[in-house]
N, C-alpha and C positions, 0 to 999 in steps of 0.2 A: 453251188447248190441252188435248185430254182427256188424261186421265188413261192410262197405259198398265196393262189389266186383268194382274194378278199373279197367275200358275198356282198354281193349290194344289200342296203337294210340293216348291216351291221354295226354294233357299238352306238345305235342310235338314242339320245337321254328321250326323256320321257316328252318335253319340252318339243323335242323337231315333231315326233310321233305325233303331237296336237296339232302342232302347224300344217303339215300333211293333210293330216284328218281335216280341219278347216278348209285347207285349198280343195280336196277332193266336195266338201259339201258346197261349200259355193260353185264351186266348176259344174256339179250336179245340178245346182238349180237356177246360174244361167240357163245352160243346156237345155231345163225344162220351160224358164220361160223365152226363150227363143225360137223352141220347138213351137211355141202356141202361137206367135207371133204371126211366123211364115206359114204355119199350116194347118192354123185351126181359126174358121171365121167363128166370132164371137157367139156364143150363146148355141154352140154346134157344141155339142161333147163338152163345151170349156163354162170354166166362171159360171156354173147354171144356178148356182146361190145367190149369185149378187143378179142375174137374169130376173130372179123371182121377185126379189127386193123389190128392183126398177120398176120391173113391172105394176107392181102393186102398187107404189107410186105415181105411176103413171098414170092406172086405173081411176085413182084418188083425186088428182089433179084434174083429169078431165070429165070425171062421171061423178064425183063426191065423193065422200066416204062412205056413206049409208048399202053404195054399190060396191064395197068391198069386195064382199064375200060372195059375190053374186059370177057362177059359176058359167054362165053363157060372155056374160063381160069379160071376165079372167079369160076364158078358152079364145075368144077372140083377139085381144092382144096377145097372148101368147104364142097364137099362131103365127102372126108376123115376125116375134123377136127369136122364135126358133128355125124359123124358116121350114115348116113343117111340109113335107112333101102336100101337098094337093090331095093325091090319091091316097093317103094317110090319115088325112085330115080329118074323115068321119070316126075315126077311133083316138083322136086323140081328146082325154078328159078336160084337160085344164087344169091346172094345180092352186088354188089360193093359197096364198102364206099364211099358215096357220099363226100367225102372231097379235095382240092386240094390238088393236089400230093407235094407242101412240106411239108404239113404236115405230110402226110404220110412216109416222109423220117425216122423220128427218129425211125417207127415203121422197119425198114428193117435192119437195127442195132437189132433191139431185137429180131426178125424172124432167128437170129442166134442159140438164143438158142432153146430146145423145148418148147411146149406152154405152162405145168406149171411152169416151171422154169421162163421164160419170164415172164408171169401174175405175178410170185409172185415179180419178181426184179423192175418189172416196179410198183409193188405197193408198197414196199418198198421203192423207190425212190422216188414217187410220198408224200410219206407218211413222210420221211425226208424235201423235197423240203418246204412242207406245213407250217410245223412245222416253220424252219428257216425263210421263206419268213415272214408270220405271224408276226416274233420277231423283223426283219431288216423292215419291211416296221412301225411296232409302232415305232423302236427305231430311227427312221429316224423323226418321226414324233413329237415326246414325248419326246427323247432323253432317253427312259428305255424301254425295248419290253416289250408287251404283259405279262402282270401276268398269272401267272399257272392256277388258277383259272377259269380265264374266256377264256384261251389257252384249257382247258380241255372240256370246255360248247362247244365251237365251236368245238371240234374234238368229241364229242358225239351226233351234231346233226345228223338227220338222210341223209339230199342229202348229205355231207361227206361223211357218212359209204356209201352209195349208190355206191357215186363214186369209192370211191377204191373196196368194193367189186366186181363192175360189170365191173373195169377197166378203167373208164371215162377216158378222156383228160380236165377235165374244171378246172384243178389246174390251168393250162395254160391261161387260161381265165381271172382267180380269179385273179393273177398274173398283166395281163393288166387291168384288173381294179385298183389295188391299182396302179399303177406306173403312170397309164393314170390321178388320183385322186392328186398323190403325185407331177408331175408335173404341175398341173392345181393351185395347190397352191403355187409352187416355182415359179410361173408366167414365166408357160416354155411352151407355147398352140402348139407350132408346135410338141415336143418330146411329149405333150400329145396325140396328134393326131396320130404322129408314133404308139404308145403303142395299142391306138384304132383298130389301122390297124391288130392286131394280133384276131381281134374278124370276120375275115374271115373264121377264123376255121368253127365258127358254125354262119356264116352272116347273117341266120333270125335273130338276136338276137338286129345287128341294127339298127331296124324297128324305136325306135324312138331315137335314139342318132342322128343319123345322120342328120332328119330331124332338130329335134330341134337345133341343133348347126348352120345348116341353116339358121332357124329362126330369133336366135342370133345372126349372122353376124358373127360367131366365122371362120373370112377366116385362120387365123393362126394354128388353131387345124383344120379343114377340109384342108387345105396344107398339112398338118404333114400326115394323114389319106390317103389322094388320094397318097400322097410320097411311102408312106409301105404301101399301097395297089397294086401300080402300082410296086413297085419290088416281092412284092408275087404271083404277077398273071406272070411276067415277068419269075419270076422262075420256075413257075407251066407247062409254056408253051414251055419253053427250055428242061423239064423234058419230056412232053410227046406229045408234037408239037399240031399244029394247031385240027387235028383231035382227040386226046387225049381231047383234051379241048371239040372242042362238041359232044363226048361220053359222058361228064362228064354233058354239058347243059342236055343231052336229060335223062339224068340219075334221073337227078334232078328233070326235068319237069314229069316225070312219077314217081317219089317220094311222089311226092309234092301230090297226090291224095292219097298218103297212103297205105304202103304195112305191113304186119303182124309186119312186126320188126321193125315198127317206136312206137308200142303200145300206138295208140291216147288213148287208155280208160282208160291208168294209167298216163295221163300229165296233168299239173299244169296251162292250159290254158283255154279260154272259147271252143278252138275246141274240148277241153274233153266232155266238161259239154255237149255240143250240140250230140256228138254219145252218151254219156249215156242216154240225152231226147229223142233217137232218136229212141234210142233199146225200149221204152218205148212206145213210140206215134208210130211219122211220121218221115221220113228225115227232111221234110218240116219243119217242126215245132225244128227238133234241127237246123238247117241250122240259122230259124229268130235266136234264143239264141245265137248261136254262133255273126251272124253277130251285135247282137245288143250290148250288154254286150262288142265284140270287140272295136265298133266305140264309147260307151258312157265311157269307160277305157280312151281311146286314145284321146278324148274332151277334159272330166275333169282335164286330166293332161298337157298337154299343156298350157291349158284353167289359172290351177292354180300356173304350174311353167315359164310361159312363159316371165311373169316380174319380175319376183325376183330373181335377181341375181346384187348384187353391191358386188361382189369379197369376201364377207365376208366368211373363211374356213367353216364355222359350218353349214352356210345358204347352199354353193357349195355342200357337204354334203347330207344333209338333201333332196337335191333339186336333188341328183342323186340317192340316196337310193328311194326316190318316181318311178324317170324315171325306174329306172334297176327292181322293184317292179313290174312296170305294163307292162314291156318291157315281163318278164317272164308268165305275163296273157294274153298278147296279141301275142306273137310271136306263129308262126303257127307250129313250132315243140321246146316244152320246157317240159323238165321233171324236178322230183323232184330236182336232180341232177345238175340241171342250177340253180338252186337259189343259188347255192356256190358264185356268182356274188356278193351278197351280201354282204357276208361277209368284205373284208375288210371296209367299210363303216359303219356296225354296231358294226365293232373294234373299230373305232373311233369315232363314236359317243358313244360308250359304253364306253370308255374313258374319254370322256371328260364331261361324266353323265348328258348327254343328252338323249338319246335315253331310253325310258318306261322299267325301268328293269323288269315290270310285265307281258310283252307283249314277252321279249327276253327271259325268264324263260318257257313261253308257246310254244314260237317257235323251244329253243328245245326238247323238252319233250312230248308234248301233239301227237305230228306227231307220235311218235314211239309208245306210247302207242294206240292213234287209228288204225297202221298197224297190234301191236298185236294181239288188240281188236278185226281186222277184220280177221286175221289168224284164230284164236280160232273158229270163226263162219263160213270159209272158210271148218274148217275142216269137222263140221260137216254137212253142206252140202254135203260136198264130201259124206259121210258116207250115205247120205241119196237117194243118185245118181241125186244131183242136180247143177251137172261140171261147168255146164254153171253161172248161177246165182252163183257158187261160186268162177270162175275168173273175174267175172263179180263186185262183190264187195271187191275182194282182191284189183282189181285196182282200184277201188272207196278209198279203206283206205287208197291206198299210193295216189293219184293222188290231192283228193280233199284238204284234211290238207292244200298240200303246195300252193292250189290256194289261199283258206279261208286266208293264211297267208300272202301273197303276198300281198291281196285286204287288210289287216291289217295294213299291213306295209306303203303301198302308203297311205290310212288314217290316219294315224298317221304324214307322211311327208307334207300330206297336211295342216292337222291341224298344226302343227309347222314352216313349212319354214317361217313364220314370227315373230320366235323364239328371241329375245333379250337377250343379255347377260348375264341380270342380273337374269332372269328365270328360278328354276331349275322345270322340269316337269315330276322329277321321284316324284313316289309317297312314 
């Protein structure tokens, strides 16, 4: 009697299925940074976030600060570190980093060295910084850092590789979230508020923190916040004085309508969803998406975390992983990359095996395999001379995932903030 032929992939436990999944994302993003290596000179198509950084640092180092924002200066160095065609050159703007100038400080230290060297120290550092922070904010918490295991899940997702690949600054971010988190539980509201104040970096971002602590009445962490906010701006203005400051408002204000290199059509917001319906339809018609999808986001979550909060760590939790969820759907510039926010929050709720282990398995893995998915079909568009419709859904596969994930996440925090002890709600 033959033999019954045995399908590959079969009888496989749950356990190889990860390992797999792991080898194929690493193998993936070698592959991607190899690809940049051999074939993309620096600051051409690649790392153009940390490009700006340098830059601006550069600027600072050798013109002042005061010459930040000063838009003939910008376009002139910029010209050089993109290698901007010559015959090109009378149309290209210049971009200033819309950031305040302390922030920009750490980058004028690094503007020392050249730009791969820098890009590579700053992610090197950036990439240590992670790691340890990660260990010291569980082992503060837990009393034993972070397991290997689930220290590896989180440095294979893909806004991670994002950040350090393209050079982010949102370790910084990530940073004040856990610290703004860890304080809120040592029942320390004013040093949480401090920490808060460090989310000036990228201040769309406290669209609804700030409100809601309002809400709250939380005047102790909103003291702490206005404190280290008011020495951030007080710094920012002693660096580049009165007029430096509103170069930087009008910089903003003519940002805020969106210039090439904010790339609305690969962000993790409803203002994506609306230019992608938009290139489709009408403006009109992605404008209503946009604006609706923003105001029923920002309702609903008020709406379901605005009572619940009796101090308990797991509810505090649950109840900020919803808010920084929907803060990244609704804030008017958020990319993949800003969902790192998250993270220390579903360290510890992942900890404390609460949070859907079959939702945190999807979050990170399912993202990188749809950006593949949509490379593979990027290319052959390209192939087919269809450029457009094929950057057009490269930033549909990075952009969407992390919205689809976000609106995932705040569902899931909604459904649980009234979570009980005795509950375990992994499956």
């Amino acid at each position: 009697m033959e033999k019954k032929k045995r399908l590959p992939f079969q009888d496989m436990t749950r356990e190889i299925w990860l390992n797999l999944a792991i080898a194929l994302v690493i193998t993936f993003y070698v592959l991607q940074i190899g690809e940049f290596i051999f074939n993309h000179p620096i600051c051409k198509n690649n790392i153009i976030d940390y490009c700006l950084y340098w830059s601006s640092g550069n600027l600072s180092k050798i013109y002042g600060f005061k010459e930040l924002y000063n838009i003939e200066i910008v376009r002139k160095i910029q010209l050089e570190i993109f290698s901007i065609d010559p015959i090109l050159s009378n149309n290209f703007p210049g971009y200033p980093l819309g950031y305040l100038p302390i922030f920009i400080l750490p980058f004028t230290a690094f503007s020392i060295f050249n730009l791969p060297l820098s890009y590579f120290l700053w992610t090197l550092i950036n990439f240590i910084v992670l790691i340890l922070y990660l260990r010291f904010f569980t082992k503060k918490l837990f009393g034993y850092p972070l397991p290997n295991k689930l220290l590896l899940f989180f440095m294979l997702s893909l806004p991670i590789f994002i950040n350090f690949f393209e050079g982010q600054v949102n370790i910084f971010l990530l940073i004040c979230v856990g610290e703004f988190f860890r304080a809120l539980l040592s029942e320390k509201p004013f040093i949480a508020g401090l920490w808060l104040g460090g989310w000036l970096l990228k201040f769309v971002l406290l669209i609804l923190i700030i409100p809601f602590l309002l809400i709250k009445g939380k005047k102790n962490t909103l003291l702490g916040f206005f404190t280290s906010s008011f020495i951030i701006l007080l710094t920012s203005i002693s660096l580049v004085g009165i007029e430096g400051m509103l170069a930087l408002k009008n910089l903003l204000l003519d940002s805020a309508s969106g210039i090439p290199l904010n790339n609305v059509w690969a962000m993790i917001n409803w203002r994506m969803i609306g230019w992608q319906v938009s290139t489709l339809s009408s403006s009109t018609f992605g404008w209503v998406i946009t604006i609706i999808g923003t105001l029923i986001t920002i309702g609903l979550t008020f709406i379901f975390f605005r009572k619940r909060d009796k101090g308990d760590p797991i509810k505090t939790a649950i109840m900020l992983l919803g808010i920084f969820s929907a803060t990244c759907v609704v804030s008017w510039h958020s990319h993949l990359h800003t969902s790192i926010i998250l993270i220390p929050l579903l360290a510890y709720l992942m900890m404390k095996n609460i949070f859907n282990k079959n939702l945190f398995i999807a979050w990170i893995f399912i993202p990188v395999m749809v950006l593949l998915i949509g490379m593979i079909i990027a290319v052959f568009l390209q192939l087919g001379n269809l450029s457009r419709l094929s950057i057009q859904l490269l930033s549909l596969a990075r952009g969407l995932p992390g919205l689809i994930f976000c609106l995932l996440i705040l569902n899931w925090s909604v459904n649980h903030i009234d979570y009980e002890e005795h509950e375990i709600n992994n499956p």
